[in-house]
C-alpha positions in Angstrom: 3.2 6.8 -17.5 2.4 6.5 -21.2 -1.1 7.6 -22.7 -1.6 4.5 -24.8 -4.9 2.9 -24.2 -4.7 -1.1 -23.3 -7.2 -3.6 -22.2 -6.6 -6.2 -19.4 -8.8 -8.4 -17.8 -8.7 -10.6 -14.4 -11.4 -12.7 -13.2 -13.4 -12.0 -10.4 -12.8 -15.2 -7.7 -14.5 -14.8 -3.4 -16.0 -11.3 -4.4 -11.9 -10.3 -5.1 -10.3 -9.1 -8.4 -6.7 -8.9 -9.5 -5.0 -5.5 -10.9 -3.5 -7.3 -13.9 0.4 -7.2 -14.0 0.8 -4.5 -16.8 -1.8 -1.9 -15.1 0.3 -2.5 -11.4 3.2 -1.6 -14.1 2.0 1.3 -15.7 0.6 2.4 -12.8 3.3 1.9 -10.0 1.1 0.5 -7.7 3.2 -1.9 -4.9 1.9 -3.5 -1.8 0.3 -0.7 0.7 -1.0 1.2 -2.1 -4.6 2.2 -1.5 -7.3 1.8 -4.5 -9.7 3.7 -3.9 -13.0 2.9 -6.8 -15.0 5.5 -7.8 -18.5 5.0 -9.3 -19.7 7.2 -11.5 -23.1 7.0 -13.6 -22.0 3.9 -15.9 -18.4 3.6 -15.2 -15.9 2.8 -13.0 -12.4 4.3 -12.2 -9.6 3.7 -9.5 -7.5 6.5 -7.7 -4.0 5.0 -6.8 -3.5 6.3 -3.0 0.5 5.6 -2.5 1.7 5.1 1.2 4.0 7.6 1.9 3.6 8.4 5.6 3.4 6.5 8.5 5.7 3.4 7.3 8.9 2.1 9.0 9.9 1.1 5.3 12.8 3.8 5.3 13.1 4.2 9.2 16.9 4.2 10.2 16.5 4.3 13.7 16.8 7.4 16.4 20.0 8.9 17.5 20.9 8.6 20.5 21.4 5.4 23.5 20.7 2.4 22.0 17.7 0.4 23.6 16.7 -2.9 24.3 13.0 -2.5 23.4 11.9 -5.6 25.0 13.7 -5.5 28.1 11.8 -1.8 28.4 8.7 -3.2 27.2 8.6 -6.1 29.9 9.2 -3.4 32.9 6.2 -0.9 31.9 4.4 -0.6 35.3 6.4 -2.7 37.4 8.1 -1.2 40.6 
């Protein structure tokens, strides 16, 4: 991340606002990513939260017997 100074601007359209393309750039932010907006006084900054837990982005499976998930889901609670 460089510590050059740039303005963007978006418009604000049904109460929503872009993150213009070179901020999402410089910033890394991708779909997931939380911002969080801080008010403070008479300004306004954003905390980047990045998803790192909790997604199947990177899941490779367990070892073990395969499974046929929908088979197993269909027989929960039936004798």
């Amino acid at each position: 991340m460089s510590s050059e100074t740039f303005v963007s601007e978006s418009r604000v359209s049904g109460n929503q606002a872009s993150i213009p393309a070179p901020i999402r750039r410089e910033l890394d932010i991708d779909d997931g990513d939380l911002v969080r907006w801080i008010h403070e006084e008479d300004t306004v900054r954003i905390e980047v939260v990045r998803e790192t837990e909790g997604t199947f982005a990177d899941f490779e499976g367990y070892e073990g017997e395969p499974t046929d998930a929908p088979a197993e889901r269909d027989g929960w609670g039936i004798e």
